[in-house]
C-alpha positions as CSV (number, residue, x, y, z in Angstrom):
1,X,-17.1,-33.6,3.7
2,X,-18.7,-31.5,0.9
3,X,-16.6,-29.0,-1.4
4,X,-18.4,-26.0,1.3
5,X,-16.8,-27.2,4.3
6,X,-13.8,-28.0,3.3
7,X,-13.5,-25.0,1.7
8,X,-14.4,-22.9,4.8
9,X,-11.9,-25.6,6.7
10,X,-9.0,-24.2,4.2
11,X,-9.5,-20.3,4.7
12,X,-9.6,-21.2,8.5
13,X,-6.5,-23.4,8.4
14,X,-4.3,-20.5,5.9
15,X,-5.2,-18.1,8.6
16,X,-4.4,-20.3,11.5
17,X,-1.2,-21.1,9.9
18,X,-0.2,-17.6,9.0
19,X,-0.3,-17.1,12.4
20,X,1.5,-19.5,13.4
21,X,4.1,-18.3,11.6
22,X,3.7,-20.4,8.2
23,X,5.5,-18.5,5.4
24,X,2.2,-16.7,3.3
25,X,2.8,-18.2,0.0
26,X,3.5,-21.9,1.6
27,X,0.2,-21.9,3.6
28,X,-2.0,-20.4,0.8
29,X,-0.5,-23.1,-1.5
30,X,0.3,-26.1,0.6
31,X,-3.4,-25.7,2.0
32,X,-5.0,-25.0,-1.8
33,X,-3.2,-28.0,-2.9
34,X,-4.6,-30.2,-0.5
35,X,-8.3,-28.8,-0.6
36,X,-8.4,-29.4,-4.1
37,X,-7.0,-32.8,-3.8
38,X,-9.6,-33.9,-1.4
39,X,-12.6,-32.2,-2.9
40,X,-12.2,-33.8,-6.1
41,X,-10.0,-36.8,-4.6
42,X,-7.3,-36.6,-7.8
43,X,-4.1,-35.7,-7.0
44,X,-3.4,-35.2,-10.9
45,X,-6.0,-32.9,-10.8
46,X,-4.6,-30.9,-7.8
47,X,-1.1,-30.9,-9.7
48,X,-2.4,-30.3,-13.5
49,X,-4.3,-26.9,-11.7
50,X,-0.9,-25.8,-9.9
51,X,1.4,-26.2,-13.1
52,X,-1.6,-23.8,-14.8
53,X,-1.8,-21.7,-11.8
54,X,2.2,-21.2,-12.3
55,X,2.3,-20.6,-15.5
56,X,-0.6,-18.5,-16.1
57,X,0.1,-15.8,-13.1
58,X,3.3,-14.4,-13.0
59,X,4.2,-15.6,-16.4
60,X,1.8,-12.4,-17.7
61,X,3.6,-10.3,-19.6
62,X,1.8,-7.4,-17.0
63,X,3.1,-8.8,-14.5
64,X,6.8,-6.9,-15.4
65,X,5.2,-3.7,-13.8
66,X,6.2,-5.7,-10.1
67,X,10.2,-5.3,-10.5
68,X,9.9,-2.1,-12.4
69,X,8.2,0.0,-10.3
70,X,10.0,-1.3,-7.4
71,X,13.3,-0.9,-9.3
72,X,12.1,3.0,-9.8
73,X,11.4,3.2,-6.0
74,X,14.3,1.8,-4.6
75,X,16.4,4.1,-6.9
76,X,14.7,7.0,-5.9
77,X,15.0,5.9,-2.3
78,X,18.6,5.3,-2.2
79,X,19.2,8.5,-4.4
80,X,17.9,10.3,-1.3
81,X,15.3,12.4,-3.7
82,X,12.7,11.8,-0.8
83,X,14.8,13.8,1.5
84,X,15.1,17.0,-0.5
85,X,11.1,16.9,-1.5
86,X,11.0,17.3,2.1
87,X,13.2,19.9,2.7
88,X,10.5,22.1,0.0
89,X,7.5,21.6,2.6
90,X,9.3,21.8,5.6
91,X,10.3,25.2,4.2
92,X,6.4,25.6,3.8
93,X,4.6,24.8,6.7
94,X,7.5,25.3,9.4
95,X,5.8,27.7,11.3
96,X,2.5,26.4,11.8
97,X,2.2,24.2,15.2
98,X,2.9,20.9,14.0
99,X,4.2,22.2,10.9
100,X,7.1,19.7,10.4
101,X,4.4,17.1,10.4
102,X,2.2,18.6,8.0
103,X,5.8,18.8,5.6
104,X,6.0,15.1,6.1
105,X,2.6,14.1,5.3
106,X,3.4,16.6,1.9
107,X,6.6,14.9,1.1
108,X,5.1,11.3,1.8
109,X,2.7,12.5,-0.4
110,X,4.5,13.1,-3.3
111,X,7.5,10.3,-2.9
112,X,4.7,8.1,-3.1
113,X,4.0,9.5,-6.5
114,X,7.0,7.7,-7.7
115,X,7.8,4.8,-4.8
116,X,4.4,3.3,-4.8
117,X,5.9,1.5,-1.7
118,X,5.1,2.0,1.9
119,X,8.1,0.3,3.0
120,X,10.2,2.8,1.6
121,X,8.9,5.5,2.7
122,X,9.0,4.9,6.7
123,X,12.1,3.8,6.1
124,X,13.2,7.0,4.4
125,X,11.8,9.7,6.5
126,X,12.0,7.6,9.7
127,X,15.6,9.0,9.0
128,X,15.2,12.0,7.5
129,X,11.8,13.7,9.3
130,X,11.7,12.2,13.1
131,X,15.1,13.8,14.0
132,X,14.1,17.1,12.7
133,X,11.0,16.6,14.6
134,X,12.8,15.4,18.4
135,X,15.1,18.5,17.5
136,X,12.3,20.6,18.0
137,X,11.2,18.9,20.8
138,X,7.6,17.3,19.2
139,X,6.3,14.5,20.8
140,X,8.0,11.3,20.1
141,X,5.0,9.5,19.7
142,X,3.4,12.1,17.3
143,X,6.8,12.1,15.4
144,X,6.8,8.4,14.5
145,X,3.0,8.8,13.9
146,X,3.1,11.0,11.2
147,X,5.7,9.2,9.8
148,X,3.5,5.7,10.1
149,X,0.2,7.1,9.1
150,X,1.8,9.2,5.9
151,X,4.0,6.2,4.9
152,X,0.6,4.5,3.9
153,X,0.3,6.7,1.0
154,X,2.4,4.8,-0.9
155,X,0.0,2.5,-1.2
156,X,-2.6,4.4,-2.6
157,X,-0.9,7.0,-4.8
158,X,-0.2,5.5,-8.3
159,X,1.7,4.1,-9.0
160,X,1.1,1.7,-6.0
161,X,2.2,-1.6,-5.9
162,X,-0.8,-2.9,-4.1
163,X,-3.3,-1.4,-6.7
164,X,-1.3,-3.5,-9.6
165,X,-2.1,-6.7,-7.4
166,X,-5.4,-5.9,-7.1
167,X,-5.8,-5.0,-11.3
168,X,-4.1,-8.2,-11.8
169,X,-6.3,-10.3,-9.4
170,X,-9.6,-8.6,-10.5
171,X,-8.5,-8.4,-14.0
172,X,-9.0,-4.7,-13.9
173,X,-6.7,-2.2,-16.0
174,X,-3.8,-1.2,-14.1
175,X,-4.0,2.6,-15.8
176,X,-7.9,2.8,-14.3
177,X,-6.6,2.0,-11.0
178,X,-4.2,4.1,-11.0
179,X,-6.3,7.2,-12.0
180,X,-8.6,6.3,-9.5
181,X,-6.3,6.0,-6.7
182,X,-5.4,9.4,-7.1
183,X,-8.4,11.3,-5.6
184,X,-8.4,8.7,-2.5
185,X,-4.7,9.2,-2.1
186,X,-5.1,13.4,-2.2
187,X,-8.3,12.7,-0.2
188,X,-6.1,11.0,3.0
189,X,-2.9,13.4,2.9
190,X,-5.1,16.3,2.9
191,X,-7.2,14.7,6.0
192,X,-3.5,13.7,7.5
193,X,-2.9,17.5,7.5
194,X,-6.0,18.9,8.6
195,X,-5.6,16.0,11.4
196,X,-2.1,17.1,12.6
197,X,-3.8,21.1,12.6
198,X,-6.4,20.1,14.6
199,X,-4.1,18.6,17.3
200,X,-1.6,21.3,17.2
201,X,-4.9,23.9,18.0
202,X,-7.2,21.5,20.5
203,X,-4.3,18.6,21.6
204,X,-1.0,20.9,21.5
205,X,0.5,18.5,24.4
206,X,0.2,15.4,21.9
207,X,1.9,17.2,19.3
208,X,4.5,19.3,21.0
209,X,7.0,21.4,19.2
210,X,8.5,24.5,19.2
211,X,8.7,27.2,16.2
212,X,11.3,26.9,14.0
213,X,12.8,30.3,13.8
214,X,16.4,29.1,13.2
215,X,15.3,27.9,9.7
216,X,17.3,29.1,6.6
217,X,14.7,30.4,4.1
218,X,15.2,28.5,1.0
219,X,15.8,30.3,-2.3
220,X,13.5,29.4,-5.3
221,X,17.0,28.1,-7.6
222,X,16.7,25.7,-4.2
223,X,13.2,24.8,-4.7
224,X,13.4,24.3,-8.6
225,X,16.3,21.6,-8.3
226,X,14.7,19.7,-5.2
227,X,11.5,19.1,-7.0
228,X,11.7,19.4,-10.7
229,X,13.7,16.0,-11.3
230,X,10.7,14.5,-8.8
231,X,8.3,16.6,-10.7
232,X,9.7,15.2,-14.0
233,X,10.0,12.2,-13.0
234,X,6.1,12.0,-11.9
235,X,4.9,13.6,-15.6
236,X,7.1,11.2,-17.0
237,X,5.8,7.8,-15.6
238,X,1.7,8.6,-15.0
239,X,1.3,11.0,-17.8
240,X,2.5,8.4,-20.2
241,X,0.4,6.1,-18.9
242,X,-2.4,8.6,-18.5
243,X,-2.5,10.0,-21.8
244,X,-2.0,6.4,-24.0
245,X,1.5,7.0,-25.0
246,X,3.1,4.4,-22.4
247,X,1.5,0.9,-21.2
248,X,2.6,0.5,-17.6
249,X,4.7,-1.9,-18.3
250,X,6.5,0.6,-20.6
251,X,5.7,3.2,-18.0
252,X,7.6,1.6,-15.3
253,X,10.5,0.9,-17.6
254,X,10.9,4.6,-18.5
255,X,10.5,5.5,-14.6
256,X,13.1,3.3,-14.0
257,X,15.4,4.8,-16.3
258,X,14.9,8.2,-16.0
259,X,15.2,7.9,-11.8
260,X,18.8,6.2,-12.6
261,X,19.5,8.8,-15.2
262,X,18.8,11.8,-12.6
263,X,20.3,10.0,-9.7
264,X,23.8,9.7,-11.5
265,X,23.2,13.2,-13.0
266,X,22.6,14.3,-9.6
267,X,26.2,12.4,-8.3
268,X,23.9,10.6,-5.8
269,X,24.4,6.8,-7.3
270,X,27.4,5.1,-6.4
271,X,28.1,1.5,-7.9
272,X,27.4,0.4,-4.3
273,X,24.0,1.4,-4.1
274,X,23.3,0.7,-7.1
275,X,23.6,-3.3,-6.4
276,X,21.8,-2.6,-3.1
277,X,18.5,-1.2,-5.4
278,X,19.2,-4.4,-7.6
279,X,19.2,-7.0,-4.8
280,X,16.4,-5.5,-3.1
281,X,14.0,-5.2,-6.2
282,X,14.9,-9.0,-6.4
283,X,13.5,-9.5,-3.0
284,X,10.5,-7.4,-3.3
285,X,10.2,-8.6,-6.6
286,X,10.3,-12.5,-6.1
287,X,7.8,-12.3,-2.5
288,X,5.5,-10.5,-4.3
289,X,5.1,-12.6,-7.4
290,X,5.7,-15.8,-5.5
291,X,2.4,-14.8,-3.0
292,X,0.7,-14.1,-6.4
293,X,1.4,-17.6,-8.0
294,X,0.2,-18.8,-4.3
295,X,-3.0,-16.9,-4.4
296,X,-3.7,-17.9,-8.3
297,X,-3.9,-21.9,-7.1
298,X,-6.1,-20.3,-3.5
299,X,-8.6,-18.5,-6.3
300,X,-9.0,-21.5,-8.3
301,X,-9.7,-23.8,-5.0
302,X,-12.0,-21.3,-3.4
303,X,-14.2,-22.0,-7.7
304,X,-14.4,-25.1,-7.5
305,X,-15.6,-25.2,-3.7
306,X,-17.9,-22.7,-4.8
307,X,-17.2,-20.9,-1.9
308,X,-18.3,-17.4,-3.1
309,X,-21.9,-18.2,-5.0
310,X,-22.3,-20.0,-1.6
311,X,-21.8,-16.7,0.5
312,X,-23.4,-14.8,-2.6
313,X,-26.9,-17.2,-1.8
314,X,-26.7,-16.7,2.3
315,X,-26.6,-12.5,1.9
316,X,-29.2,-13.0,-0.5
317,X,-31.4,-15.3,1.5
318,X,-30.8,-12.9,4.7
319,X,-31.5,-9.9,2.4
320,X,-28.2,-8.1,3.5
321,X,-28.3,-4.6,2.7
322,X,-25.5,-3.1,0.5
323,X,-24.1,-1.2,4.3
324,X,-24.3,-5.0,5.8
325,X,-22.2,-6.8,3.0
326,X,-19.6,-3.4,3.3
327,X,-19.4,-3.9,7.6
328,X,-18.8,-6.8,7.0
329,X,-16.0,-6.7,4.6
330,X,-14.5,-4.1,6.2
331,X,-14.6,-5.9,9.4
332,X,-12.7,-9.0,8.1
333,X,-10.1,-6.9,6.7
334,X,-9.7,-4.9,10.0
335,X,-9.5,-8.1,11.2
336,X,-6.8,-9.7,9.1
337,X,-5.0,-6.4,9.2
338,X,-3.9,-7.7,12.9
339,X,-2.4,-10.9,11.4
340,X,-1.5,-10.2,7.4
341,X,0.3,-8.0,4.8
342,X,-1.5,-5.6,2.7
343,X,-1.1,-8.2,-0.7
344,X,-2.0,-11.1,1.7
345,X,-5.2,-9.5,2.6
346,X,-5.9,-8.0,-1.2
347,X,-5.2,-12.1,-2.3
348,X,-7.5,-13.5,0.2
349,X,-10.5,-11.5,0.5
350,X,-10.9,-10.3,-3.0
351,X,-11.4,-13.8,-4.3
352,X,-14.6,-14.1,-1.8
353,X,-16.0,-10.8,-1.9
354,X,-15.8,-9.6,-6.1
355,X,-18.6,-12.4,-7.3
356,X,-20.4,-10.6,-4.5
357,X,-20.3,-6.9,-5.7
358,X,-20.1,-7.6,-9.0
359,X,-23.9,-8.4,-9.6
360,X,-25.0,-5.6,-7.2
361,X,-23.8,-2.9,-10.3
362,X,-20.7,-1.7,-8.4
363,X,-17.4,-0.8,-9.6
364,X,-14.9,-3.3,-9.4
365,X,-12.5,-0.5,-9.7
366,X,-14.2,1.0,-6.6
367,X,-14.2,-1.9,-4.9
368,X,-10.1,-1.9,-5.5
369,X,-9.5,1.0,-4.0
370,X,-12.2,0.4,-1.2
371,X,-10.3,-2.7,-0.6
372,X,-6.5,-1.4,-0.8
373,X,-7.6,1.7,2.1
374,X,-8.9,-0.8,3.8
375,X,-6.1,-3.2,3.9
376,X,-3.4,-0.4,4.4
377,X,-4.8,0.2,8.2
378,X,-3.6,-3.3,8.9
379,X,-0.2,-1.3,8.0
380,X,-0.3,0.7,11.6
381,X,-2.3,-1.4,13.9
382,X,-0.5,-4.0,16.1
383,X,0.6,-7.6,16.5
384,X,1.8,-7.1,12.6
385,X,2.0,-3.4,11.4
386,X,4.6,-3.8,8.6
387,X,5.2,-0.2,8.6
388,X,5.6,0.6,12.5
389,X,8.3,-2.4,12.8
390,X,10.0,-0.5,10.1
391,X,10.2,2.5,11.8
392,X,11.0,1.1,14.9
393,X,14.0,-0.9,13.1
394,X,15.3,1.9,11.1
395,X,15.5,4.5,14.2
396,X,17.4,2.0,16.2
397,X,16.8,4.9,19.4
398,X,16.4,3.5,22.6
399,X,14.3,6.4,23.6
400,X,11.0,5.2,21.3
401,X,9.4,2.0,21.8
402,X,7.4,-0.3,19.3
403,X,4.5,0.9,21.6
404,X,5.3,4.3,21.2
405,X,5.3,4.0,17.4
406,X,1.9,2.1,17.7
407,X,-0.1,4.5,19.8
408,X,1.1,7.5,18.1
409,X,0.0,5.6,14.4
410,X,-3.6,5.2,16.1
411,X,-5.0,8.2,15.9
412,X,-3.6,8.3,11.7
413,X,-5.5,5.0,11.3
414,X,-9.0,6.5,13.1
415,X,-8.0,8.9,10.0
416,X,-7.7,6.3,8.1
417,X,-11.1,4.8,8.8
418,X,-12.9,7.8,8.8
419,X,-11.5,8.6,4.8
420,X,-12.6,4.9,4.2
421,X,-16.3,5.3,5.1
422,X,-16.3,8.7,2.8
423,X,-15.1,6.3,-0.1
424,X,-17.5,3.9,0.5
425,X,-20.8,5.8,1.1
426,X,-19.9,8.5,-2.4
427,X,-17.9,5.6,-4.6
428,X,-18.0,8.7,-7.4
429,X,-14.6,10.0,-5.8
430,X,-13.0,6.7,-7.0
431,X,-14.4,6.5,-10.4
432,X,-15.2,10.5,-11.0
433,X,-11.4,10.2,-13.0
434,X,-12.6,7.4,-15.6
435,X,-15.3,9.2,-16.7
436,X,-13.1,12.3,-18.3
């Protein structure tokens, strides 16, 4: 077999056994190993090219912004800070028809501003905002669809986990991602909320609800110490990174720091939780960067197949257009979204499809935050959506089904879909921010 096929034999075979159930990181390696092994027929070779691929990927020094910014998140988390952001726009939108929802798309908003994780956030205000919501009797499936379509926010507010593993694969800066994911991010919560008004005025059955009139009104002093600490928090880690006086590394170092400080400040960190955010950045932590050393060894196999010059000549030789080469990409990650993780998807495709865009005169940094939207609907569709089995776990309420969670995250991934062809058709809204 040539280098071609047997590259186009691997990609098949890490999908097939993803599905299967292979462990991500053991079938992009285990298959990359192997590929190389036979297309060069050296198993030194094979070996010499994994030792490299393990000690120059997570060995970066760049790579430290993976535990820190997690670390920050799961502080914040456990502090309970995203509940009390909430509490500030449930106080402001509860008595618009699906009001409560638009609060949660607003909090989601801004806990994403310093989580940068998905996860965390359906698992926080699966707690915190569906109750309120079933209290005043909103449609369950509505309920946990807000809380599924605004838990992907995490992923493209900075700081975002996924758009540090997509600066680190593209070798892109990590501070350019971030400034523009912020447009994209403000782009989907505000379509989120104009979403959820819509339904409340034209589909008031699917959202439900009744008005809140038993709710306290909440003083300013309330409002102040709610959101300042978040607010501070926020200036603390992106303006320091914005404005040159913090690399991101050093960024999420002082997040992480100042989200402990104001958490014990606050009385809200026990010794208890405080191992429980340890062992859990370890987790997140070691997945991540072990799926990263994975995908280093997958990038070098898919070179030396020549895999993407190869899929670079056949859209050149069919004379796709620039809207062909984006259907189609979008397609596959729609596609893998059904089977993968966000990071699995951003590791695989990215690899292909960069030599492609490259040479066309597009932003790579577009292209990021093209391909992290993209990716994050695979977050709310089924057999995999991460985020929906979170919710559904974390409720633990007999009355909501997985299905229920699914079908009311569908109509926040059409949203979804919708924002992502805006992004792609005006790519200025992702780079407008660099230009400053």
């Amino acid at each position: 077999m040539t280098p071609i096929e047997i590259g186009l034999i691997s990609v098949l075979a890490i999908v097939i056994l993803i599905y299967l159930g292979v462990y991500i990181p053991i079938a992009l390696g285990a298959v990359s190993f192997v590929s190389i092994w036979l297309m060069r027929d050296n198993f030194d070779l094979a070996m010499n090219l994994l030792k490299i691929a393990l000690s120059d990927s997570v060995m970066e020094y760049t790579f430290a912004t993976v535990p820190l910014f997690t670390f920050m998140g799961m502080i914040v988390s456990k502090a309970g800070l995203g509940g009390d952001i909430y509490d500030v726009m449930n106080a402001a939108f509860r008595r618009i028809r699906g009001g409560i929802g638009m609060a949660t798309v607003g909090a989601n908003a801004v806990f994403a501003a310093v989580t940068g994780s998905s996860i965390a956030s359906a698992s926080v205000f699966s707690t915190v905002a569906v109750p309120q919501m079933l209290r005043y009797d909103y449609n369950p499936r509505f309920a946990v669809g807000v809380v599924a379509g605004s838990s992907v926010l995490g992923m493209i507010i900075p700081p975002s986990a996924m758009l540090i593993i997509y600066s680190l694969v593209a070798e892109q800066s990590v501070g350019d991602m971030f400034l523009a994911g912020i447009i994209p991010g403000l782009m989907l919560a505000t379509a989120y909320i104009a979403a959820i008004f819509f339904a409340g005025r034209f589909f008031p059955n699917f959202v439900g609800g009744k008005p809140a009139d038993d709710y306290e009104p909440m003083s300013y002093w309330a409002i102040a110490s709610k959101t300042l600490p978040l607010v501070f928090l926020i200036v603390v880690v992106l303006g320091g990174i914005y404005t040159g006086w913090m690399t991101p590394v050093e960024a999420g170092a002082a997040g992480a720091t100042v989200g402990l400080l104001i958490a014990i400040l606050r009385g809200r960190m026990t010794p208890k939780l405080f191992w429980e955010a340890l062992l859990e950045t370890g987790h997140i932590s070691a997945a991540i960067l072990f799926l990263i050393t994975a995908a280093s060894i997958y990038s070098r196999m898919l070179g030396l197949a020549g895999l993407p010059n190869e899929l670079g000549d056949i859209m050149a030789e069919n004379q796709f257009s620039f809207a062909m080469v984006m259907f189609i990409y979008v397609c596959l990650m729609l596609f893998l979204g059904t089977l993968l993780d966000t990071a699995s998807i951003i590791l695989i495709v990215v690899p292909l499809f960069l030599p492609l865009i490259e040479p066309l005169g597009l932003s790579p940094v577009w292209f990021g935050i093209v391909t992290v939207v993209g990716a994050e609907i695979g977050l709310l569709t089924p057999p995999l959506g991460i985020s929906c089995f979170v919710i559904k776990s974390t409720l633990n309420d007999p009355r909501i089904t997985l299905k229920d969670v699914f079908l009311g995250a569908l109509p926040f991934a059409m949203v979804m879909l919708v924002v992502l062809i805006i992004l792609i058709n005006f790519p200025v809204l992702s780079t407008v921010l660099l230009n400053r």
